[in-house]
N, C-alpha and C positions, 0 to 999 in steps of 0.2 A: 407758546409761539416758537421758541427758539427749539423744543423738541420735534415741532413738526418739519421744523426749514431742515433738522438731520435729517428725518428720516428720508426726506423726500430727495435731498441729494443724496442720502444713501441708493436710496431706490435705483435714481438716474443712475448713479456710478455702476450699479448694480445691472442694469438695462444696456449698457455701454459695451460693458466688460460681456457680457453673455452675449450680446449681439455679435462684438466682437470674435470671440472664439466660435460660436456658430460660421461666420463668414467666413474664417480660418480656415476651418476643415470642409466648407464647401465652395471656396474659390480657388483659383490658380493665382490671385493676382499677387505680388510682389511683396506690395506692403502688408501683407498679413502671414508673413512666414518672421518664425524665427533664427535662422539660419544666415539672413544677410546684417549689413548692419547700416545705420544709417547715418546721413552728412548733410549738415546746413552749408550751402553754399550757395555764398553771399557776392556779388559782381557792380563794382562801383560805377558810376559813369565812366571812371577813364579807363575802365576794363580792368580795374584790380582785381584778383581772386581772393577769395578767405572763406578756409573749409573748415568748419567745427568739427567731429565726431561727438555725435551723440552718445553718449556714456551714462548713463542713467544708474546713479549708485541702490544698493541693494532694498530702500526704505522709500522709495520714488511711488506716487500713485502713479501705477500705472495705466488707471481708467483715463490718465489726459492723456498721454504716448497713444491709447489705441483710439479715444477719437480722432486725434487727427492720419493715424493710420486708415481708420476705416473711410473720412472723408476723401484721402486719398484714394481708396480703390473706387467709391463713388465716383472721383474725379477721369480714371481711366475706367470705368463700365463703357464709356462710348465716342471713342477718337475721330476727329474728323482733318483732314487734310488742310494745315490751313491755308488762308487767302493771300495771294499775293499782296494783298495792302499789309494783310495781318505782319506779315511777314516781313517787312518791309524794312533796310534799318533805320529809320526812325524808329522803332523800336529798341532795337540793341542799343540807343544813347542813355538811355535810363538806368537804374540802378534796380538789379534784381533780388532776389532770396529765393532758394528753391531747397526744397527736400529731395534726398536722393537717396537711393538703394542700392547698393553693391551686394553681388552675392560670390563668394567664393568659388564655384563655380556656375557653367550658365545652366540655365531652370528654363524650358523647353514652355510656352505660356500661350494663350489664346486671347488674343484683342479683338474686341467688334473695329472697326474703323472702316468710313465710310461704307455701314448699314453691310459690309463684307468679314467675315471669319478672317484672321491673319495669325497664323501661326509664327512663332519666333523664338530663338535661343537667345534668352534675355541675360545678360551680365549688370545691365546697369541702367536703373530708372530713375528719369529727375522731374520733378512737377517744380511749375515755377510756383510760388504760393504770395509773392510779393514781388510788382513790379509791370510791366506794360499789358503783359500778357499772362494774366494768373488764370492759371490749370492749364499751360501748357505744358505738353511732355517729351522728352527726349530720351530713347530707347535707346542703349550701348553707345549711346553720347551720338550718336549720327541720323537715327530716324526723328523728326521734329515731327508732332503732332499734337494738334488742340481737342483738348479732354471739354469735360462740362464746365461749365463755369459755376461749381457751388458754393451758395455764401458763406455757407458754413465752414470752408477750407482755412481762409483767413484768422477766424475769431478761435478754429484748434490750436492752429502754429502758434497766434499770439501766446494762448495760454501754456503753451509748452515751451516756448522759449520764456517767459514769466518763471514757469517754473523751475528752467534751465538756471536761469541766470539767478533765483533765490538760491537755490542749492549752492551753487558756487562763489557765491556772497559768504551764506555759512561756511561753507571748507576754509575761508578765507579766514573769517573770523576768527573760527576754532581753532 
């Protein structure tokens, strides 16, 4: 019983990771380059900022980083403009979390948004992943656009700040 629950999350981790690298080398999107780096930023009600950098020490499974990497570029496959309700602050009273992407310099990228080609010299991407508006994205921090809403987005971040925060439990410890 317990041989077969490995294998079979080996498997998945296995299906993860090669989906991954395949999507790699055939997208342009953001989240699957390894050149930029990336930032939990966290926005309280009263508009506090707090930005992690993700730092992933050398022994880190990286099959949970690239799920929610890849849920990420699922989440910008298809941008849409949002709605003036959407957008609305009522929104901005809430407490957010969002992943975000800097790249050293900008990376020249193609977004579908509203069912149109949009070419851009992208410096910096944020998906919200927790909060009023998750899978919303903001391009070089000034273009605001609503990605997909997949549910799968949530339950990657969990498990990667899960794993975030054991590792650094242990650093503590040790």
């Amino acid at each position: 019983m317990l041989s077969k629950r490995m294998i079979s999350r080996f498997g998945l981790s296995l299906a993860v990771l090669i989906s991954s690298l395949f999507l790699s080398g055939c997208s342009e999107k953001p989240f699957l380059t390894q050149d930029g780096s990336y930032v939990i930023v966290s926005v309280s009600p009263s508009g506090n900022t707090h930005s992690e950098l993700i730092d992933l020490p050398w022994n880190t499974n990286m099959a949970i980083m690239q799920k929610l990497l890849l849920e990420s570029s699922f989440v910008l496959s298809d941008l849409h403009t949002p709605s003036a309700l959407k957008s609305s602050d009522q929104d901005l009273l809430g407490a957010t979390t969002s992943l975000q992407a800097n790249f050293p310099e900008s990376k020249r990228m193609t977004f579908v948004v509203d069912e149109h080609v949009l070419t851009l010299d992208v410096q910096s991407v944020q998906i919200e992943v927790e909060g009023a508006s998750v899978g919303q994205v903001i391009i070089n921090r000034t273009i605001i656009l609503q990605g997909i809403n997949d549910p799968n987005l949530q339950p990657a971040f969990k498990a990667l700040t899960d794993m975030l925060h054991d590792k650094n439990y242990k650093k503590e410890v040790a």
